[in-house]
N, C-alpha and C positions, 0 to 999 in steps of 0.2 A: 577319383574322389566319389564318383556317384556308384562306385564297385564296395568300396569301404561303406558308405553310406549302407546301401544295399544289406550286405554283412552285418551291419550293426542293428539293423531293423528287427532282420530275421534276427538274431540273438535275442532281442528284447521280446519278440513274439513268441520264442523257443521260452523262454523264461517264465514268461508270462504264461502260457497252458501250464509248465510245470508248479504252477504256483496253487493252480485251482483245486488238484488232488490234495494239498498241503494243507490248505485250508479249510478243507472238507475231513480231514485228519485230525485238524486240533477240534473243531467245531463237533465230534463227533466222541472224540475224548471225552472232550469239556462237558456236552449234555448226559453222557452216558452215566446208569446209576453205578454205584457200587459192583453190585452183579451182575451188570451187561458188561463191566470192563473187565469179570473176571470170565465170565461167560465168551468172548470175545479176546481173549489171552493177552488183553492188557495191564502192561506192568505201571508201577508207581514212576520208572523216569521216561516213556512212553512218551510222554506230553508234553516236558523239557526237551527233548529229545526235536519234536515235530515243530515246535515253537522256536527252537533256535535254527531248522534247517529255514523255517519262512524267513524269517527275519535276515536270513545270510543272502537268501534269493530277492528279498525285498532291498536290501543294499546293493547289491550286485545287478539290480534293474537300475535304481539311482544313477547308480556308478554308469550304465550305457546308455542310459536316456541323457546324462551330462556331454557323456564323450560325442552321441549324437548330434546336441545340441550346437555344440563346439562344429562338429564337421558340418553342420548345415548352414552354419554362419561360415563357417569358409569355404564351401561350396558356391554360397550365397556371390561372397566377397568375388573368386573368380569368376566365374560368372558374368560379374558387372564389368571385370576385365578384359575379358574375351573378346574377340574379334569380331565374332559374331554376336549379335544381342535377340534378346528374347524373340523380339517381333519379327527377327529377321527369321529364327530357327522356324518359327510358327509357317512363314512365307516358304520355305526349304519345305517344310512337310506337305505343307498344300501341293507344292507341283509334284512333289513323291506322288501323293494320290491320285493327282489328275492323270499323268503320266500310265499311272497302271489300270486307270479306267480308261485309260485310250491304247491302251491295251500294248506297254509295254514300253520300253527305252529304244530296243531298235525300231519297234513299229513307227513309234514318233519321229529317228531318225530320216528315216526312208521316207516318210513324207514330207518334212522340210527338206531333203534335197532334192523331191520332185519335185517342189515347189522354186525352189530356188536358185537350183540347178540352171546352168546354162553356158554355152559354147564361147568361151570367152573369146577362141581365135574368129569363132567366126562371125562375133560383133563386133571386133577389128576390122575385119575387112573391107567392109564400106567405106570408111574412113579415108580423107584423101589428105589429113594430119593429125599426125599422133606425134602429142609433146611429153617428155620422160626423164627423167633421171639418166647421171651416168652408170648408176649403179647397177638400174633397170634394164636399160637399154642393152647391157651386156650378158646380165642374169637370169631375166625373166622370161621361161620357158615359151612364153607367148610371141616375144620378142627376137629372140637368140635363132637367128638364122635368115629373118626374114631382109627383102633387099628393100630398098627405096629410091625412087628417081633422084632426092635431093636429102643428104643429111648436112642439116645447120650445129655446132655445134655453141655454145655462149661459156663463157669464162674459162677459156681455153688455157690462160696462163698459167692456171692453178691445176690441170690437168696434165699427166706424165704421159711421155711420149708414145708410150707401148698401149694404152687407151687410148688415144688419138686413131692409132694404127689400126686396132680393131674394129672401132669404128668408122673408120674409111671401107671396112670390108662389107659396109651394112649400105655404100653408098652403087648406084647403079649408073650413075652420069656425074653427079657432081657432089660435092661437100663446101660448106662454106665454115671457116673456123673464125670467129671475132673473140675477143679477150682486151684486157689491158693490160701491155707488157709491164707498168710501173706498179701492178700491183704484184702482191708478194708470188712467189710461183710454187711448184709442188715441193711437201713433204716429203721426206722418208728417213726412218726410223736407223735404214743400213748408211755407211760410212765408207763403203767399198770404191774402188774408180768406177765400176759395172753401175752401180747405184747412183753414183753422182753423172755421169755419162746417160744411162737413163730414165732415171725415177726422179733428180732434182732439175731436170734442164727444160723448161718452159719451149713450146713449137718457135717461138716468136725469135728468141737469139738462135735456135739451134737451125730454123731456115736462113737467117740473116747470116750466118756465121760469124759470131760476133759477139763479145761479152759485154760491149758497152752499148748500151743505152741510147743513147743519143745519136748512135751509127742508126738507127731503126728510120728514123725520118729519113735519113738520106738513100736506104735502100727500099723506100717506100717509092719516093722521088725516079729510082731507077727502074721500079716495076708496076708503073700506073697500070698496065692492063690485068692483074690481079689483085694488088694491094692496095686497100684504098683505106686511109687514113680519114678519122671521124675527128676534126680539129678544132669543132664548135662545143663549148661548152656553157651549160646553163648553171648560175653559182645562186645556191642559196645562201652559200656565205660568201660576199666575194672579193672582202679583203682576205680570207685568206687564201683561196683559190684563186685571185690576182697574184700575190705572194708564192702561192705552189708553179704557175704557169709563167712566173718568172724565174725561180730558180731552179725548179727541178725541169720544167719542158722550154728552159732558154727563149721565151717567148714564141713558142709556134703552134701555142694551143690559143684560140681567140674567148674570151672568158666576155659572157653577156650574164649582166647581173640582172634579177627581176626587179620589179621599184617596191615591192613587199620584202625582199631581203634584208638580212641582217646579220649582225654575229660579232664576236669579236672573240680577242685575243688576248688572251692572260700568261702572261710569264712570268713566273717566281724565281728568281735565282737566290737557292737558298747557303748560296756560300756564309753568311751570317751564321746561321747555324750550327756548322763547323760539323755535321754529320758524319757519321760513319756508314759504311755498307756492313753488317756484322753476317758470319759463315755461321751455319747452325754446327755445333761443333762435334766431332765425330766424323764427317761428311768426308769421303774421296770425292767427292762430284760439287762442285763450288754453287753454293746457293745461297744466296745472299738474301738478306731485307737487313731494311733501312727505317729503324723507329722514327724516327726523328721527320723524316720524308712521311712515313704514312700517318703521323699526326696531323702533319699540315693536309698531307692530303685529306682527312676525313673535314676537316676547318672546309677546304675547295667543295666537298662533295658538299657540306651542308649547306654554304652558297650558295652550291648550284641548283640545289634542290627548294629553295625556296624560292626562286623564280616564280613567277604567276603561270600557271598551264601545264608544269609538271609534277611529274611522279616517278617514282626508281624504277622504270620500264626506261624512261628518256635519258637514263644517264648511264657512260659507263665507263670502265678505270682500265686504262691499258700500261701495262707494262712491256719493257723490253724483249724479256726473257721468263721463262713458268714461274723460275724460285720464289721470288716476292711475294708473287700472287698469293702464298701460305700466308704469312704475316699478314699482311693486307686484309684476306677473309676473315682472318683469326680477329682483327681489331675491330673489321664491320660488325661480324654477330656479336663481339662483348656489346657493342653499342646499338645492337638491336636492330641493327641496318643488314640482314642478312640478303636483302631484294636487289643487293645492285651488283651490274655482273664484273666481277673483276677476269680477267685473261691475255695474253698474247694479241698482236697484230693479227694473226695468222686465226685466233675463233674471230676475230673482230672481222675480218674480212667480207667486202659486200655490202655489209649493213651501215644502217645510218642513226644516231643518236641525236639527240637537241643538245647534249654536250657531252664532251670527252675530255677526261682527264687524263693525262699522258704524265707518265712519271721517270725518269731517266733513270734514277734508285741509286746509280754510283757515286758513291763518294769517300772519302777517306782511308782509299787503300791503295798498296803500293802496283797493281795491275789491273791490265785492262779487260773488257770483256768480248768474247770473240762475238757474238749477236750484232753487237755496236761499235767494233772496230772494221774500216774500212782496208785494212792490211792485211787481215784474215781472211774474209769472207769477201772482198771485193766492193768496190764501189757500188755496183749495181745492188748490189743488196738492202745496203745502209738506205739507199733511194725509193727502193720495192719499200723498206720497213716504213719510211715516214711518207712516204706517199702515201699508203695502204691505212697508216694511224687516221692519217688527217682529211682523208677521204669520208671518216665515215663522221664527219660534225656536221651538225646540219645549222645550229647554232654557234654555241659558244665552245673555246679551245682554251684549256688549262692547261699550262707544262711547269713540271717542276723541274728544274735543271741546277746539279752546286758547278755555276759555270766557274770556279776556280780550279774546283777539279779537271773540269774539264780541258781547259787551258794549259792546265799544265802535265797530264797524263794521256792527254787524247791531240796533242799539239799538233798541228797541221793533219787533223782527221778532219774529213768530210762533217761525221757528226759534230762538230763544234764548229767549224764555218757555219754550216745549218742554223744553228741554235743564237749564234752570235746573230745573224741575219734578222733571226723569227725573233730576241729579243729588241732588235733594233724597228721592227714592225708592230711591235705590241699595244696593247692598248695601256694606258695609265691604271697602275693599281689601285683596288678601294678596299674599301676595312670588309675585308671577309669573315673577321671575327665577333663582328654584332648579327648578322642574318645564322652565322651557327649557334651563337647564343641563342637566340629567337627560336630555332627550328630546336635546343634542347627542352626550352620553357614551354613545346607544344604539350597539351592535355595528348592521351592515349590515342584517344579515337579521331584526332587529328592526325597525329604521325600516321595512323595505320591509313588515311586514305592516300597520304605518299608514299609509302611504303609498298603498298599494295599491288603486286601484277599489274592488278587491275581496278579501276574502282569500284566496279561493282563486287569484285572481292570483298576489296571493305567495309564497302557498306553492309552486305548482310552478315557480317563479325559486329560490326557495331550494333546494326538491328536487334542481334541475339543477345548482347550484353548489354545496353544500354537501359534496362528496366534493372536487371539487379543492380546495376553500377549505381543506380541514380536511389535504389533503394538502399545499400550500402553507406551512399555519401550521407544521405540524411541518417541513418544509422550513427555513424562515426559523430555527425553534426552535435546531433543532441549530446551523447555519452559524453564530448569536449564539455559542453554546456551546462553538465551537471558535474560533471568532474570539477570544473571552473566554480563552480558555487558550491559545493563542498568545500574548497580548498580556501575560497573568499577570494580567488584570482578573475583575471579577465581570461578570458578564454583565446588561446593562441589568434592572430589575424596575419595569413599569407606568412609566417612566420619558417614555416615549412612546409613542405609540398611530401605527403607520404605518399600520394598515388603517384609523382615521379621518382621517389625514394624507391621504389618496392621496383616498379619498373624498370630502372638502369640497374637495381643491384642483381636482380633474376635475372633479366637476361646476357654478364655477364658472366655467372653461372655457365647458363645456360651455352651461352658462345664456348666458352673454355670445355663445357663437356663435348660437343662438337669438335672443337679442333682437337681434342686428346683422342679420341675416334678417328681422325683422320691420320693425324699424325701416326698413331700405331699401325696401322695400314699401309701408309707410306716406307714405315721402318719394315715393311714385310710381316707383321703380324695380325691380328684380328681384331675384329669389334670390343672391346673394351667393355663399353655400354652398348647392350643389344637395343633393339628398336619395337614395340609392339603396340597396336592400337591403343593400346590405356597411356603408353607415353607419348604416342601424338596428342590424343586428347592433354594432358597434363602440361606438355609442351607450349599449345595454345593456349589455356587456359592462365597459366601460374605467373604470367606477368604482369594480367592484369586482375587480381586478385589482391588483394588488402588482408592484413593480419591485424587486430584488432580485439580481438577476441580470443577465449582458450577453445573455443568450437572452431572458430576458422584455424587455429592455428592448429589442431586435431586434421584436420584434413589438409593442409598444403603441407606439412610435412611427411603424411603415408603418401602425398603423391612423389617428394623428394626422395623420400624412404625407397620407393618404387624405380624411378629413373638410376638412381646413385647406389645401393645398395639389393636390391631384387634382380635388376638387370644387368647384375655382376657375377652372380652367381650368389648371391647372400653369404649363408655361411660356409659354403663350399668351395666359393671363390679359390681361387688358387693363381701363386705372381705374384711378386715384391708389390705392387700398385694397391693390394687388396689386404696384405697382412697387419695385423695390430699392431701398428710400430707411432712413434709421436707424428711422424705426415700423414698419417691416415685415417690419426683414431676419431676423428670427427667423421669418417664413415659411421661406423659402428656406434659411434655417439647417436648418430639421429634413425639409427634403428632401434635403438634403447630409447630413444624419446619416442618412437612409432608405436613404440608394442607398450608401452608406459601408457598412453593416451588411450589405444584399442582396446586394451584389457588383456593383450593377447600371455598367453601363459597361466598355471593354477598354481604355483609353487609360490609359499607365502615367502619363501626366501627369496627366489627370485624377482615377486614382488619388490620386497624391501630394496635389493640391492639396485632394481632399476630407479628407483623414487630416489634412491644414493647419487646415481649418477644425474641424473633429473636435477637436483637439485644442487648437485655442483656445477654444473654448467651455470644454470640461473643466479647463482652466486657471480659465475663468471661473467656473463654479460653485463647481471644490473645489481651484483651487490647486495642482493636480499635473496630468500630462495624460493621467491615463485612472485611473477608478476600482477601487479594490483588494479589495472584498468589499461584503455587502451593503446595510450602511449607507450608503456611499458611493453607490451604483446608485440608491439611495432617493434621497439628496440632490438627484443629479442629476437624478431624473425631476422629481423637485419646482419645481427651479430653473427647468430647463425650461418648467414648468406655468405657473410666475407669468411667466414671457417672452411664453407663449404668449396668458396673460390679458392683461397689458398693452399688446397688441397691438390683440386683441378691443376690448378698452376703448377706445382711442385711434381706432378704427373708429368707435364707438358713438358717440363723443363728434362727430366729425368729422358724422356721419349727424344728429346732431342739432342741431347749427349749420344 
């Protein structure tokens, strides 16, 4: 752009010298008498002649100081997009300069790393412990060879035999390995016997010789001069780590509660329901979700989430098996909840939350699932999986279980013994659906201090927007207040909530363009909607933003224009997803509303025909053909939004065939 720019400059300066002889031509015409123009071999069309070449060159400047104009507004425009910003380029130049008064790029090299430089082995060496990674330990050049009197290893269960092995080769006297065999044991990706033999089989059965579980105490029992079993446990919750160390460690783990504990037990058996497990369709590889289960669940999460002391760092949603998890994230970002970690036992592993939501997902189908059938995959597993689940509450435990299903397709499995148990230990149900109401009726810059990482996160989001928000509201206030006395009405009161309107309908938008990103990736294909600094910004900004006006409504939709349309490829787009057809044409629609508002184009016809479709739509939303104040501007932005999701949706849907 700044190449063309360039080009057009010098053209207009090339133009311009040529114009000066021109005019020095007619002016010279013009004074000359009679017998200087004949004196001087000028004819009678001479001076029409010189008169029409200015005048062509004086258009023809018009014409590229327009076209300048034009590129320098959209130079301007990128620019503002860029990744980089002005101040930052200005900071980039500076250290260019410094850099070459200190007399060059390597120069400067070569003294930060005699500066900084230094013998990493041999500031190791004094060290009489070095604690590390298993990663490290095996990888790191500093590390990779060296011996040690004593190597400890910690969560030994989750580590594969042949890593155990290597690291016995780092030990020079002793090795000590501690782990908990109940927690889940290694990954691997292979299905081979070599693979299950050595990549899935935990040190802890494969020294016991032994697939069962509960054989471990009793050859702990026969090897007290090396095995030493740690059988005191401290419960922050400790009904249900009473509960665990009854059923799953048969009572020979000794459970001390602290007198600060707490916690309880929530079990929803949603056979009422009547759910289905639904198969994304197209699929050889069975992945299921369960609408109906991640309803309630999101009902469980906003319960829990309203607790006094938390925040979506303290909460987290575990499933059986990865498929769900899709669905599940897919429903949190429609609903703005994009902060809370949904995943596997196996990411859950270790960690500890103030509550866990536990969701079982099966229901309504004629088979079972091998993660959670103890006939496939063995007893010991099913034990590792909810041992591992419920290990990591530190408060409260949510499960969702359709224990009819389960009763009657999982019949004499472990998993429903379990569950029949945990429901017969539960705590009494409460209305979980007035605290999610409540946590929907939060103002913005409330939900964001739950929502947030962290809270000081939030707070400097709210910091940053809490002047124009508040400038806005009183904005909005009045325009109701004269609009109301214009019309002779009372002016709406709590009647509707626009700043939650705009909010749930953005960000299911926004969620759905998300999961159609992921989802195309999943299917093996590529980003759909690319990602770039002006759509971060856009991204945070456009939920909490108010449409109100044809100024605001001018600028959230070149940022929608941008996100859904720019970051597609625009017109060049290419893929059924992006062609003119009736599911799409509300792309195309709101880049015709983008360039309608920007000015962008000179063609009075193309003009006309965008103001064409402009004004059909606005017919289409509110029945007139352009909106009269700011209830109006709202409607339409909204209308808009649900076109916009419907589209997304009809994307997602197609992605998942």
């Amino acid at each position: 752009m700044r190449e063309r720019l360039s080009d057009r400059k010098k053209q207009v300066e090339q133009m311009t010298a040529e114009m000066g002889p021109l005019r020095e031509t007619v002016q010279r015409i013009q004074s000359a008498s009679m017998m200087d123009r004949l004196k001087k071999g000028f004819g009678k069309d001479d001076l029409a002649l010189a008169q029409k070449k200015l005048e062509e060159k004086t258009q023809a400047i018009k014409r590229l100081q327009s076209a300048l104009t034009a590129l320098t507004q959209e130079s301007l425009r990128i620019e503002a997009h860029a990744p980089i910003s002005g101040e930052e380029q200005q900071q980039f130049n500076l250290a260019v300069k410094q850099i070459e008064e200190l007399g060059g790029v390597q120069k400067v090299e070569e003294a930060v790393e005699q500066y900084t430089g230094i013998d990493e082995r041999e500031l190791l060496e004094p060290y009489l412990f070095i604690g590390t990674t298993l990663s490290n330990a095996l990888s790191d050049p500093k590390l990779r060879g060296k011996q040690f009197d004593l190597v400890m290893v910690d969560d030994a269960e989750s580590i594969p035999l042949p890593f155990l092995i290597a690291l016995g080769t780092m030990a020079k006297d002793k090795m000590v390995v501690s782990g908990d065999p109940y927690q889940l044991g290694p990954e691997s990706m292979l299905g081979t016997p070599d693979a299950l033999q050595w990549l899935q089989r935990d040190i802890f059965l494969h020294v016991a010789g032994t697939e069962q579980l509960p054989h471990l105490f009793e050859f702990t029992e026969k090897n007290p001069q090396w095995c030493i079993l740690l059988s005191s446990h401290f419960a922050s919750t400790p009904k249900l780590s009473l509960f665990l160390g009854s059923v799953i460690f048969d009572d020979k783990i000794t459970v001390f509660a602290s007198p600060k504990a707490k916690g309880r037990i929530f079990f929803i058996d949603t056979s009422s329901l009547r759910s289905q497990a639904k198969q994304y369709v197209g699929r050889k590889k069975i992945i299921p979700h369960n609408e109906l289960h991640a309803k309630k669940l999101l009902e469980l999460m906003k319960h829990a989430l309203m607790e006094p002391g938390r925040s979506a760092k303290d909460l987290g949603i575990v499933v059986p098996f990865a498929g769900p998890g899709l669905y599940i994230k897919q429903q949190l970002r429609i609903e703005g909840i994009g902060t809370i970690e949904v995943g596997t036992p196996h990411s859950f592993r270790g960690r500890r939350k103030k509550a866990i939501l536990f969701d079982t997902v099966m229901a309504g189908v004629d088979h079972t699932m091998r993660p959670i059938d103890d006939r496939k995959v063995g007893e010991h597993q099913i034990v590792r999986l909810l041992n591992t689940v419920f290990s990591c509450v530190e408060e409260d435990l949510y499960v969702l279980a359709d224990m009819n299903h389960l009763q009657s397709l999982y019949k004499d499995r472990l998993l429903t013994r379990f569950m029949m148990l945990l429901k017969a230990q539960a705590d009494p149900t409460v209305n979980f659906a007035q605290p999610a109401r409540e946590f929907d009726a939060l103002d913005w810059d409330k939900k964001a201090m739950l929502l947030s990482p962290t809270p000081e996160a939030a707070a400097t989001v709210i910091k940053k927007e809490e002047e124009s928000a508040l400038k806005q509201d009183a904005e909005f206030a009045v325009q109701m207040k004269l609009i109301a006395k214009k019309e002779g009405a009372k002016p709406e009161t709590g009647a509707r909530n626009y700043e939650r309107e705009t909010y749930f309908s953005v960000h299911k938008a926004l969620g759905m363009r998300t999961d159609v990103n992921l989802l195309s990736q999943y299917a093996g294909g590529e980003l759909l909607f690319h990602h770039t600094y002006s759509t971060e910004q856009a991204l945070a900004s456009l939920p909490i933003t108010p449409c109100l006006s044809e100024k605001e409504f001018r600028g959230l939709i070149e940022q929608w224009d941008l996100l859904l349309y720019a970051m597609s490829g625009g017109d060049n787009a290419e893929g059924p997803f992006f062609k003119n057809v009736a599911e799409t044409k509300i792309r195309s629609d709101a880049h015709v509303l983008c360039r309608f508002y920007s000015g962008g184009g000179n063609s009075d016809e193309g003009k006309q025909n965008r103001g064409g479709v402009v004004s059909k739509l606005f017919q289409e939303f509110l029945g007139k053909p352009a909106p009269g104040n700011p209830q109006e501007w709202h409607t339409v932005y909204l209308s808009l939004l649900a076109k916009l999701q419907r589209y997304l949706m009809w994307i997602s849907e197609q992605l998942r065939k």
